[in-house]
C-alpha positions in Angstrom: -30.1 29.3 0.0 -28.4 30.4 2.7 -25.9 27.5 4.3 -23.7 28.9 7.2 -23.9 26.2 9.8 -21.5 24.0 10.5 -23.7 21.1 10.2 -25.6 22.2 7.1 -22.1 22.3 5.5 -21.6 19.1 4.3 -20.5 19.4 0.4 -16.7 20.1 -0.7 -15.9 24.1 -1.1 -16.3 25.4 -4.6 -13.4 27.1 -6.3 -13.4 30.9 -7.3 -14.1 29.9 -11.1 -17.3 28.4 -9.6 -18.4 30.8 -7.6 -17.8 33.4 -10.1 -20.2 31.6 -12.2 -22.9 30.8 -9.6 -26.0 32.2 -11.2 -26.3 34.2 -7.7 -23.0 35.1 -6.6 -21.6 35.3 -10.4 -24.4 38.0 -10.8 -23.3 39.7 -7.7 -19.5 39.4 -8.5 -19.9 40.7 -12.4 -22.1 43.4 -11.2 -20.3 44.9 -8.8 -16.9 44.4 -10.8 -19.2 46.5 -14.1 -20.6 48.9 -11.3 -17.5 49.4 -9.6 -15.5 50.4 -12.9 -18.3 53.0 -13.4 -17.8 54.2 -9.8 -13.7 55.4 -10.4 -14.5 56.5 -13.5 -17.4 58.8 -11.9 -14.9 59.2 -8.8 -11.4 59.6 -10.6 -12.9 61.8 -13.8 -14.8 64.0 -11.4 -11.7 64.9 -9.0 -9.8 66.1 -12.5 -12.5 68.2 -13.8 -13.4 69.8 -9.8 -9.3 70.3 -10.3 -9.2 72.0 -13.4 -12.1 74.2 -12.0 -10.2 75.4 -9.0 -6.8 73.9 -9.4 -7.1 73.5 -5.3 -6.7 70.4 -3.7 -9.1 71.0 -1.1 -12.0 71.1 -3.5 -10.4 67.6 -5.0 -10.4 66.5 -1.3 -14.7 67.8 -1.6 -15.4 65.6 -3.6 -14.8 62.4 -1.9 -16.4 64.5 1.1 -19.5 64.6 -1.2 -19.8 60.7 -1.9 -18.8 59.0 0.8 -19.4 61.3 4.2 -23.4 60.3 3.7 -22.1 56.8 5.0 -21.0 58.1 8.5 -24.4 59.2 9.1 -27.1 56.9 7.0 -25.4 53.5 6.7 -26.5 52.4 10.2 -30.3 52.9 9.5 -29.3 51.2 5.8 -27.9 48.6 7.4 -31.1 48.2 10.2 -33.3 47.6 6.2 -30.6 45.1 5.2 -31.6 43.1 8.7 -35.6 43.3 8.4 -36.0 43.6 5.0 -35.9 42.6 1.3 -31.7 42.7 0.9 -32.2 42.6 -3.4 -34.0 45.1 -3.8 -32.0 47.3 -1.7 -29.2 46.7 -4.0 -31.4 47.9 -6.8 -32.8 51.1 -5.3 -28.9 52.3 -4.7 -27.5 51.6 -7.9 -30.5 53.6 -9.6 -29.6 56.8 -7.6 -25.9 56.0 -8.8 -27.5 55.6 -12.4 -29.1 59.2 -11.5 -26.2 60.8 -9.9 -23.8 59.8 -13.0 -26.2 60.6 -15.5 -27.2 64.1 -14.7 -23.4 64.6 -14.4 -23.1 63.6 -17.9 -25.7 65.2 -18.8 -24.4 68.6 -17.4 -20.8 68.6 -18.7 -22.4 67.8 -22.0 -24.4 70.7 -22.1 -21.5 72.8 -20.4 -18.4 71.8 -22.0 -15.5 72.7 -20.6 -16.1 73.2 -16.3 -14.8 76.5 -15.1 -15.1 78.3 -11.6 -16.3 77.2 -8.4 -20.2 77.2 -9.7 -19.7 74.6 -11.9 -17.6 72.4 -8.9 -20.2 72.9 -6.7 -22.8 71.4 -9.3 -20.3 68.4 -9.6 -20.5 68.0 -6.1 -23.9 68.2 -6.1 -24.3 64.9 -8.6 -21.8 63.3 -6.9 -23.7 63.4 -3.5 -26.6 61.4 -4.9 -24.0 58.6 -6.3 -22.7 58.8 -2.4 -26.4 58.4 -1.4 -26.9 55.1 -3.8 -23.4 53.8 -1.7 -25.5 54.2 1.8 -28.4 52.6 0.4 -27.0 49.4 -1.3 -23.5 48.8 0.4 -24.7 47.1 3.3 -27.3 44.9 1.5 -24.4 43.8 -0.8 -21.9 43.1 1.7 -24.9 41.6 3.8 -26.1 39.3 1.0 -22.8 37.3 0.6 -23.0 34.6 3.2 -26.4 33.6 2.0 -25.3 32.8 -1.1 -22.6 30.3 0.4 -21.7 27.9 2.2 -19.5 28.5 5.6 -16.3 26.6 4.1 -16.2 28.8 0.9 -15.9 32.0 3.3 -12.2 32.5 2.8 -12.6 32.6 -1.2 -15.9 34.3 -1.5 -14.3 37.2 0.7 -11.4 37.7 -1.5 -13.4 37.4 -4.9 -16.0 39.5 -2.6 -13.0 42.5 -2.5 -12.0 41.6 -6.2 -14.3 43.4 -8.1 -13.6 47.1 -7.0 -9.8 46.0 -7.1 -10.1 45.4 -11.1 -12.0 48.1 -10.9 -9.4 50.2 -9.2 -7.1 49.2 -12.2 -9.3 49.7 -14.9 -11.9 52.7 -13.9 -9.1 55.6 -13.6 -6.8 54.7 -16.7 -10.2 54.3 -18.7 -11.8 57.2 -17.4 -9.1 59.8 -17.7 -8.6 58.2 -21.0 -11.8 58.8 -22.4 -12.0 62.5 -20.4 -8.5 63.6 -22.4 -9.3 62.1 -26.0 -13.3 62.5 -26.2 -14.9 64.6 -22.8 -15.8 64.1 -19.5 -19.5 64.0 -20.4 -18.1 60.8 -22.2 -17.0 59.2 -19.3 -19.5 59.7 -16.8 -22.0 58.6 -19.3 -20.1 55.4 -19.5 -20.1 55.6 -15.7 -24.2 55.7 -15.7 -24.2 52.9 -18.1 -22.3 50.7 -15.6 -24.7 51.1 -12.8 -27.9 50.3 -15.2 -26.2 47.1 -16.1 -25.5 46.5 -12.4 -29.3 46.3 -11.8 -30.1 44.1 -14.5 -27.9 41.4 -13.6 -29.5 41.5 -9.7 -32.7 41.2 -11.1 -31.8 38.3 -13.5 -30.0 36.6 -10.4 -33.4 36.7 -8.1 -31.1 37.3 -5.1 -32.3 36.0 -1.9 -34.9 39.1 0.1 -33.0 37.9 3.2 -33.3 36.0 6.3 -36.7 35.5 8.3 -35.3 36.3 11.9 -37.2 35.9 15.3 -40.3 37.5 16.7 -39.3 40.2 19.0 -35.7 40.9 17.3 -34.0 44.2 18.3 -33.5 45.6 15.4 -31.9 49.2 16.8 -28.8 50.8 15.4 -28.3 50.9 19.2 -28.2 46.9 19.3 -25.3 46.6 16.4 -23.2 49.7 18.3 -23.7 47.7 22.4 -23.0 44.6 20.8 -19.6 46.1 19.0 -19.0 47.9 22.5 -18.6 45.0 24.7 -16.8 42.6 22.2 -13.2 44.6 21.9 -12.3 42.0 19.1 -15.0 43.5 16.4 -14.6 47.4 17.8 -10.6 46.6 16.7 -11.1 44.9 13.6 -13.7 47.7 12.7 -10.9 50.6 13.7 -8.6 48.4 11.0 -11.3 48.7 8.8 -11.7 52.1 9.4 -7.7 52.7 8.4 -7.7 50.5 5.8 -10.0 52.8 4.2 -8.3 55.9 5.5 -4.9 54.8 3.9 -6.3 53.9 0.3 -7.5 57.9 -0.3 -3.9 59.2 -1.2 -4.4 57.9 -4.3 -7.4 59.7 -5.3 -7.4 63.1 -3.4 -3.8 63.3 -3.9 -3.2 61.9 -7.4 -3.7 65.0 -9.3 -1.3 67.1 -7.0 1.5 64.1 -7.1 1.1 64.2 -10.7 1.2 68.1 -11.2 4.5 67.8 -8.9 6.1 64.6 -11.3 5.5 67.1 -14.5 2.3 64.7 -15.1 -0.9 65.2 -16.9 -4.4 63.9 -16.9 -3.3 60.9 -17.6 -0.9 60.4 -15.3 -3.4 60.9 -12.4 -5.1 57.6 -14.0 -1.8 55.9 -14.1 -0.7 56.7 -10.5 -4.6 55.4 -9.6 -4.6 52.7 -11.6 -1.1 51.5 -10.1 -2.6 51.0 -6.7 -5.6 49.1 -8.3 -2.9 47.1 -10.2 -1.1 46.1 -6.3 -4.5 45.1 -4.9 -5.1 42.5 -8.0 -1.7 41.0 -6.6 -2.1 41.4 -3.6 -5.5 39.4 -4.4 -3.1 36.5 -5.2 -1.0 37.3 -1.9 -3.6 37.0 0.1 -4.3 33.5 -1.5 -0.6 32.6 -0.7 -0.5 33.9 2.8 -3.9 32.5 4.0 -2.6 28.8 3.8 0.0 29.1 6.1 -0.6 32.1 8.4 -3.6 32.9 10.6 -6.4 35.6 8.8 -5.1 37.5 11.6 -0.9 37.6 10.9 -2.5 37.9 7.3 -4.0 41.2 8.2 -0.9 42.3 10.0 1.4 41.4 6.6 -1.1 44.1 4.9 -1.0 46.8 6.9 2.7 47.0 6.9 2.3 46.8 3.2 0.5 50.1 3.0 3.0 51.8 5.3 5.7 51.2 3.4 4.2 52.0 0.3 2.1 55.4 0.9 5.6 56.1 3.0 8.0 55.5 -0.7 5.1 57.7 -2.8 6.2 60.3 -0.2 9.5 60.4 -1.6 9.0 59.4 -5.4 11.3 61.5 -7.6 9.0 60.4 -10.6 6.0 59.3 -12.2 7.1 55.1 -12.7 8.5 55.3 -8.8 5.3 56.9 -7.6 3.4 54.2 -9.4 5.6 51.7 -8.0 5.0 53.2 -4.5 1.2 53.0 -5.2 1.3 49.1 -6.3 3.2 48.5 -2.9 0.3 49.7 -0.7 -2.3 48.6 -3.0 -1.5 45.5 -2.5 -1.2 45.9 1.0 -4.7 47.5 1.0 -6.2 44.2 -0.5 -4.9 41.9 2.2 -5.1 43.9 4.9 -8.9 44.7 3.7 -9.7 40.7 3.1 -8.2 39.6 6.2 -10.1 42.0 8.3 -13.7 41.0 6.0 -13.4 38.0 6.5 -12.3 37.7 10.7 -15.7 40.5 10.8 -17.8 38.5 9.1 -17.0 34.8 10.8 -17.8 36.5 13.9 -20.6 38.6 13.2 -24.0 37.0 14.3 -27.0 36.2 11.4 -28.9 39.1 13.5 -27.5 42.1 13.1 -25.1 41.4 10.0 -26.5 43.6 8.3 -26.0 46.4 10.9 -22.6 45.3 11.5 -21.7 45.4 7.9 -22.7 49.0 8.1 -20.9 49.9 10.5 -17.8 48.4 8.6 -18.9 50.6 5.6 -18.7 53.6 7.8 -15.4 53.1 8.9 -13.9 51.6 5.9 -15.9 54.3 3.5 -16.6 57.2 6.2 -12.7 57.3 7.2 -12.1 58.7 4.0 -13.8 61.9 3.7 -11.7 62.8 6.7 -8.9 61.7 5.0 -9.3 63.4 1.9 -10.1 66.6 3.9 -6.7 66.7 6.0 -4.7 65.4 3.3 -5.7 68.2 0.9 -5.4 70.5 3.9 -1.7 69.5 4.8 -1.0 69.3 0.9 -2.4 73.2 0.1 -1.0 74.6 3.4 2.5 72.6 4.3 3.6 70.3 1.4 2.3 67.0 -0.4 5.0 65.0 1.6 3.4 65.8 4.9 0.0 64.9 3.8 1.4 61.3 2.6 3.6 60.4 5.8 0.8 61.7 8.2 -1.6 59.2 6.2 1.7 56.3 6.5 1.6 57.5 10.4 -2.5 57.1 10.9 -1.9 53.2 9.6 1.3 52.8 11.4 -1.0 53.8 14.6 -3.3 51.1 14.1 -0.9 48.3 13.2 0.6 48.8 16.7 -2.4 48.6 18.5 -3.6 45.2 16.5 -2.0 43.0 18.8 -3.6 39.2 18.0 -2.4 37.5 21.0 -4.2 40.0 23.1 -7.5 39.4 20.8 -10.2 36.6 20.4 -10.9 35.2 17.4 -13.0 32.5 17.7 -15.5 32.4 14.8 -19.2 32.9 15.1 -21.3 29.3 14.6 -24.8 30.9 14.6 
């Protein structure tokens, strides 16, 4: 199945409506879009009820700790399985933890009602940890799995439909979640959130995904191998750093959408709205990135998207309500989803068959293990100096980055292997 050489790729590109219904990368695309609505309504519900526990923003900021700071330490070795072994059922194992991790949750606000006190946080935390744990052990293999399912000249579309799913998500995940939390319970929506992932793992099993690719006798498969290689070629360690605050600049909008709505004279649902809004700006910024890839360079592309999330995290900074903050929010969302497509796409042209899978997990521990640091100094700066110096430090961090991207000073001649 897998057809990435330039000689093996002799029939036209298919379309996104195609690929979308692919048997194999349709069942990947549905999945993850299903999955990833159950992941912001695990993520976005459990940040309002850890809130209304402890009404600090540091123990908002805990929870994305929780589920995502497992990836700056386990991805690697997930990503050394991805390489050497069977890349399906990888994907299945880690959406049956999130399955676990959602379902006890539900399970536990069921039983307790309404969460009060630090105790009950603390077991929200807890549940949320093993969701985190199900994002180390399947995000590799899923971001891994993509180019063998087509072929070299769809790259371009497959990547954006690739980022899609978690967009729509993004949209649809917080609005539906607080929804459901405010008019029926939280138990409710993390139940629905369990659901998600179960139907995730049906689909892959339906698809008979590909195990992976047979690679040569004597193959270094070493975490050490992935890090030397991304050493010595500046163009990945830079694209990876983009990556890295890509994903740093899209955690505003969870850590600090309960505090920006608190501020506005908001509600619960209000924190969905303001989530949902940057979900909204990545679906059109999906259709930007369409646009701007025919006549710029993936590279000026990525550029364009960065400058995007500046401006936008910078306007939420100064919002005097609700609808401006939302508008803010759309701004960098959509700047998130080019900037985060462009750079996909350049890392995964140039990242040899080999160690893909390692590679890939190094890009989830920058894109995904910026933002536990992010939601940590953000909820710092917004309990201890004020919720405008949390948001232009964050605008700062990107800012950083988009000055040291510098294509002319960069290769980017795409891998052929």
């Amino acid at each position: 199945m897998a057809r990435i050489s330039v000689a093996e790729d002799k029939n036209p590109p298919r379309g996104a409506v195609r690929l979308t219904l692919d048997r194999q990368f349709g069942a990947l695309f549905w999945g993850k879009l299903i999955s990833g609505v159950g992941i912001w309504i695990h993520s976005i519900v459990a940040a309002v009820v850890v809130y209304a526990a402890t009404g600090s923003a540091l123990w908002v900021g805990l929870v994305s700790v929780v589920q995502f700071a497992p990836q700056i330490f386990l991805t690697p070795l997930s990503g050394t399985w991805a390489d050497r072994g069977n890349i399906g059922r990888q994907i299945v194992l880690g959406r049956v933890l999130c399955f676990l991790g959602s379902g006890a949750l539900a399970a536990f606000c069921y039983a307790r009602g309404d969460l009060d006190g630090r105790l009950d946080a603390v077991f929200v935390l807890a549940a949320t940890l093993i969701t985190g744990l199900g994002f180390v052990v399947g995000g590799p293999a899923q971001q891994s799995i993509v180019p063998l399912l087509i072929r070299r000249s769809e790259f371009p579309t497959a990547m954006a439909l690739t980022s899609l799913p978690m967009t729509l998500a993004r949209v649809a995940g917080p609005a539906g979640g607080t929804f459901v939390a405010a008019q029926y319970s939280p138990a409710l929506a993390f139940a629905l959130a369990a659901l998600s992932h179960a139907m995730f793992v049906v689909m892959v099993l339906f698809a008979a995904l590909p195990s992976g690719t047979k690679q040569a006798a004597g193959t270094d498969f070493r975490v050490r191998a992935a890090l030397s290689y991304v050493r010595r070629d500046r163009t990945m360690l830079l694209l990876l750093i983009v990556v890295a605050a890509v994903g740093f600049g899209s955690e505003p909008s969870i850590t600090l959408a309960p505090v920006i709505a608190d501020e506005l004279g908001g509600g619960t649902q209000v924190v969905g709205q303001l989530t949902g809004a940057f979900g909204l700006g990545a679906v059109v910024g999906f259709f930007g990135y369409r646009l701007l890839s025919w006549p710029a360079r993936q590279p000026r592309v990525l550029q364009v998207g960065l400058a995007a999330m500046i401006v936008g995290t910078t306007l939420v900074a100064v919002a005097p309500t609700p609808v401006t903050a939302m508008c803010a929010f759309a701004v960098a969302g959509g700047g998130f989803m080019i900037a985060n497509t462009a750079a996909m796409n350049l890392v995964q042209l140039r990242v040899p068959q080999v160690m893909r899978g390692r590679v890939m997990a190094l890009w989830m521990v920058g894109f995904v293990g910026s933002r536990p640091l992010a939601s940590i100094l953000e909820g710092v700066l917004a309990d201890l100096v004020s919720l405008e110096a949390a948001l232009l430090v964050t605008a700062g961090v990107i800012l950083a980055v988009f000055i040291a991207f510098r294509p002319k000073k960069l290769d980017f001649t795409a891998d052929s292997a």
